[in-house]
N, C-alpha and C positions, 0 to 999 in steps of 0.2 A: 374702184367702185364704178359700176355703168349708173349713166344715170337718164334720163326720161328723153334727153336732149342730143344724147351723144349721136355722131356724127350729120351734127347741122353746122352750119356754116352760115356764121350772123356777121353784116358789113353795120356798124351804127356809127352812125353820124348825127348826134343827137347832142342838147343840151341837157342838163342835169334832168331834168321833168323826166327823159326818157331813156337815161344813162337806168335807171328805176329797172325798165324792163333787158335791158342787156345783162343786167347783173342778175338778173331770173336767171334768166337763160341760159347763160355762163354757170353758175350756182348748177343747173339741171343739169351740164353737161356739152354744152353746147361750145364751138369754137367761137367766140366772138373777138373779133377783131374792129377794135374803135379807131377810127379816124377823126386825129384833131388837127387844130390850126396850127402851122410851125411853131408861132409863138406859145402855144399850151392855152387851151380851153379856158371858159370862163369860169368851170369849176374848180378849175387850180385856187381861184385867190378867194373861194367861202371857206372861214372860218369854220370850224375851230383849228389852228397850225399847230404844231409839237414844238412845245415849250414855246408858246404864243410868239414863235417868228416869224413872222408873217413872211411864204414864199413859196410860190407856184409847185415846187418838190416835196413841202412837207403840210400838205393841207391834207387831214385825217378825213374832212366827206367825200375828196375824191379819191384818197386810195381808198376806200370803204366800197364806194360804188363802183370799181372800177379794178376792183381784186378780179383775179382768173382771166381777164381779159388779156390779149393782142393790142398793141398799139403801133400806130402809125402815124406822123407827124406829115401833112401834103397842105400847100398853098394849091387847094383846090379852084382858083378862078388861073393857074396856068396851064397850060395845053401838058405837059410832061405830066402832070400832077391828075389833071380829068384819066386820061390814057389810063395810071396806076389805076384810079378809082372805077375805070371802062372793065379793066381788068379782074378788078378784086370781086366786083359787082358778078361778073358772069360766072364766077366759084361759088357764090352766095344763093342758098336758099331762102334768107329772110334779109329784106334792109331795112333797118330800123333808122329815120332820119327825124327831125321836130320841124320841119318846115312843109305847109303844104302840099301835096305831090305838084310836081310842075312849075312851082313857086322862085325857087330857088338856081342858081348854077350848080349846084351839089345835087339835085334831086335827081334820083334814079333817073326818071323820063329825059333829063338835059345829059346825063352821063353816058344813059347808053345810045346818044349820036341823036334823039329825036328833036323835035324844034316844040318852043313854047310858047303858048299862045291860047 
């Protein structure tokens, strides 16, 4: 089935608030590819868990939100990890991130080489 989105190419780096809109997108058709923290996102540990075990793998709102997606696990504040995201960034038609543009060390603007301020 085509759907409204196919062949986009979405990089999100987002917390739950905007995992929302990747899972549109994804859902329309779209490649999306999430980038989380080594350790796994803070949506890993919101309830509700399967069979109330509380643990990063079986947390039912972030496979929900987070179905059809790409994942990638990067320590984004190291230089090897920026590089992947320099990378994956310039394949991408859409970034979807929660943090102000220019805000952050993850932000598009700091990823692809420019300075913040």
């Amino acid at each position: 089935m085509n759907g409204v989105y196919d062949g986009l190419t979405v990089v999100e780096l987002a917390d739950r608030r905007n995992q929302w809109a990747g899972k549109l997108l994804s859902d329309g058709g779209a490649r999306v590819i999430q980038i989380e923290p080594t350790a796994g996102g803070p949506g890993r540990w919101c309830g509700p868990f399967v069979d109330d075990t509380v643990d990063p793998d079986r947390c039912l709102d972030y496979w929900w939100y987070n179905t059809g997606k790409q994942s990638v696990s990067l320590d984004v504040g190291r230089p090897p990890a920026q590089d992947l995201l320099r990378r994956l960034l310039a394949g991408a038609d859409v970034f979807l991130e929660s943090t102000p543009p220019g805000r952050s060390p993850t932000s598009a603007r700091t990823a692809r080489g420019a300075t913040t301020g």
